[in-house]
N, C-alpha and C positions, 0 to 999 in steps of 0.2 A: 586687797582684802576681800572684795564683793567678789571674785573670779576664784578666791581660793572656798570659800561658803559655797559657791553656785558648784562646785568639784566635789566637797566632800559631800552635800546633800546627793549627786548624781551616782557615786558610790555605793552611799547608803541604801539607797534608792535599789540598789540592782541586789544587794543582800533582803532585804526585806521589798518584796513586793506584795503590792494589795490585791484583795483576794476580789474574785469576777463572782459573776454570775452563772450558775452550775447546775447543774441538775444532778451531779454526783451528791452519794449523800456522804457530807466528811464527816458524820457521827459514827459511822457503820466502820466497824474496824476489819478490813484486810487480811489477806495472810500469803507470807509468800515461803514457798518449802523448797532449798537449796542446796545442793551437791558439786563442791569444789572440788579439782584436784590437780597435781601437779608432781611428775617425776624428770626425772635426768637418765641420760642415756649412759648408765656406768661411770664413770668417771669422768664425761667430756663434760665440757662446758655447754651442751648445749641439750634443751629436754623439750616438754610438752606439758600445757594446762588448760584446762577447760572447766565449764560449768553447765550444767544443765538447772535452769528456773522453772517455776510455775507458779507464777503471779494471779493473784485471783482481789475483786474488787470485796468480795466477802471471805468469810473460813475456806469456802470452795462452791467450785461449782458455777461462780459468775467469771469467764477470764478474763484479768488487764492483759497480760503478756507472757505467753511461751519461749523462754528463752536458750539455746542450744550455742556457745559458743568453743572458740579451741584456740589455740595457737601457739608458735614453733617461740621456744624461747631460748635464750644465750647468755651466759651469765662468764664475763671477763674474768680472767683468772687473777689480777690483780684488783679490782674493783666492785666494790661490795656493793653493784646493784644487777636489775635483771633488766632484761630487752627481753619484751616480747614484739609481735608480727602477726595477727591473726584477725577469724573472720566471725562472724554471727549470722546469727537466721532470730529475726523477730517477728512473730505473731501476735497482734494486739488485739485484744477483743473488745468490743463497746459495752460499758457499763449498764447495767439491767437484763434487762428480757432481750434484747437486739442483741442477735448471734452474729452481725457481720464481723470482719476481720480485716485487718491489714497489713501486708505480708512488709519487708524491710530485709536488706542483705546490707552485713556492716562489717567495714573493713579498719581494722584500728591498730595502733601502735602505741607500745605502752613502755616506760619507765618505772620499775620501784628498787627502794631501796630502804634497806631496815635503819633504824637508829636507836640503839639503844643508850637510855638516863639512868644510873647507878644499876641496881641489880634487880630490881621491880617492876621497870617501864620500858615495855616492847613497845615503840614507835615504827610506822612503816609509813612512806610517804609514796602517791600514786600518779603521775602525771599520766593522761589517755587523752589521746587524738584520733577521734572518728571520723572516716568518712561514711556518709550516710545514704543507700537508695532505696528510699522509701516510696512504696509503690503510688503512684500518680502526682508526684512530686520532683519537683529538681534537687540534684545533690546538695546534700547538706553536708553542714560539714560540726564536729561542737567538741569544744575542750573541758575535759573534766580533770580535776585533782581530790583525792582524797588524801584523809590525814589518819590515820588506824592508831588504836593504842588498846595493849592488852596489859592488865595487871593481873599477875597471880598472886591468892588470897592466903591458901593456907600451905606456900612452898615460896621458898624464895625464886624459881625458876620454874618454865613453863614444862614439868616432867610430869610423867605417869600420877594420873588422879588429880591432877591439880584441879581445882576451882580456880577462874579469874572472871575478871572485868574486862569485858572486851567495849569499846566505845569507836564511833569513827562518823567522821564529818564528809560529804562529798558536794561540791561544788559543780555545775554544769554550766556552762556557756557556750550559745549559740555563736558559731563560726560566719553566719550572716542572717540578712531580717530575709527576705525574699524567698518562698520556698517553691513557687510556680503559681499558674493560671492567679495572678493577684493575689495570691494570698503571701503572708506575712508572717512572720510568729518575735517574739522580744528576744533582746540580745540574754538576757536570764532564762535558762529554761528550766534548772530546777536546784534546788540543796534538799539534801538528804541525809536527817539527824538520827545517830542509831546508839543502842543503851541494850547492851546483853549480858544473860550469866555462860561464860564456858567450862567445859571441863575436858579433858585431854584422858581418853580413854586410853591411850599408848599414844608412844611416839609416833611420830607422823598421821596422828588418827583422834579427831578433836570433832565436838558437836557444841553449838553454840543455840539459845533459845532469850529473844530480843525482843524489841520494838523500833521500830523508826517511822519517823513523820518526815513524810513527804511533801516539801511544799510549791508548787510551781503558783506560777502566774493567776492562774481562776480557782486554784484550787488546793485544798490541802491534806491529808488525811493520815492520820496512823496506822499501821501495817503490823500484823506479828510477825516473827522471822522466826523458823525454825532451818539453821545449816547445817550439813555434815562438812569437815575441812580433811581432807586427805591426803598426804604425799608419799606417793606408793613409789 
C-alpha cells in the first residue's frame, strides 16, 4: 500500500512540477507566429512537411526560439497513420536585453495518426522522438506526445468557412538527467496547454488564433499563437 502512494505521488509529481526561481517575467504574455505545411508527391504514399516558428518572450522583438524544421514523410497504404523522419535548426535567444543565442540541430521521428468520435471530433494523436545537439552540451535525447482535437462550430465537418475549436495537450520528457560538464536538467521538461478559434479559409488552407501556457520546471508563461495550417 505505502509503495503504491510513494508511485502515484512520483507521477503526480512529474505532471505538476513547482515552479523555481526566475528572472523570466510569467506576467508578460508571449507571442509565437507559425506556418505549417505538408504535401504528398501525387499519388504516392510518400510527401513532405515543415514549419517555420518565430517565438518571441514578448508580442515581438525579445527572441525565445527561431525555429526552421522539414521532413520526408510516408503514409502506408493500408494504415491510417503517417511516419515522418526529419531534422530542425533551433535558435534560442535569452530573455530581456541579452542578445546571446544558442544554436541546436535536431533530428526526430514522428508518429500521427487521426481519430475520429461521431461527426464533430477530429482527434489526432502525436508520438516524437528527438535526438538533440545542442550546442556545448552532450546529446540529448526527449519524448513528446501530443493529443490535438478540432471541433467544428457552425458545419458539421471541417469544410470551406468553417469556425472550430481547435485544443491540444503536449507532454515532453527528458530521454536522461545528464546533459554535460555537470550539469543536469529533470526527467519533465515541459507540458504545453493550447485553447484556439480556427477557421478554414479553403480546403487545405486553415488559420488558427490561441493561447497556450507553457509550463516547465522554473517556470511558466502564456503565449499567443497566431498559425497558418497548409497542405498544398
Amino acid at each position: 500500500m505505502k509503495k503504491s502512494i510513494f508511485l502515484i505521488i512520483i507521477n503526480i509529481s512529474l505532471f505538476f512540477p513547482n515552479k523555481g526561481i526566475t528572472q523570466i517575467n510569467e506576467d508578460e504574455i508571449g507571442a509565437w507566429y507559425m506556418y505549417f505545411f505538408n504535401t504528398t508527391f501525387k499519388e504516392s504514399t510518400w510527401g513532405v512537411q515543415g514549419d517555420i516558428q518565430c517565438r518571441n518572450w514578448n508580442i515581438a522583438g525579445d527572441l525565445e526560439q527561431l525555429l526552421l524544421r522539414g521532413g520526408i514523410t510516408y503514409k502506408p497504404k493500408k494504415a491510417n497513420i503517417k511516419l515522418t523522419l526529419g531534422y530542425g535548426n533551433v535558435t534560442t535567444g535569452s530573455y530581456g536585453p541579452n542578445n546571446s543565442t544558442t544554436s541546436e540541430s535536431r533530428i526526430y521521428q514522428e508518429a500521427l495518426f487521426p481519430v475520429q468520435f461521431g461527426n464533430r471530433f477530429y482527434t489526432n494523436h502525436r508520438f516524437r522522438y528527438e535526438q538533440r545537439f545542442v550546442e556545448n552540451q552532450d546529446l540529448r535525447t526527449r519524448y513528446r506526445y501530443n493529443l490535438f482535437l478540432n471541433i467544428p462550430l457552425n458545419n458539421p465537418s471541417m469544410d470551406k468557412k468553417t469556425i472550430y475549436l481547435a485544443l491540444y495537450n503536449e507532454i515532453f520528457i527528458n530521454g536522461q538527467r545528464s546533459i554535460g560538464n555537470g550539469n543536469s536538467v529533470e526527467i519533465f521538461d515541459r507540458n504545453r496547454l493550447y485553447v484556439a478559434t480556427g477557421y478554414v479559409i479553403k480546403q487545405g488552407l486553415k488559420v488558427q488564433l490561441g493561447i497556450m501556457k507553457q509550463t516547465t520546471n522554473s517556470w511558466q508563461k502564456h503565449q499567443f499563437q497566431f498559425s497558418l495550417h497548409q497542405k498544398i
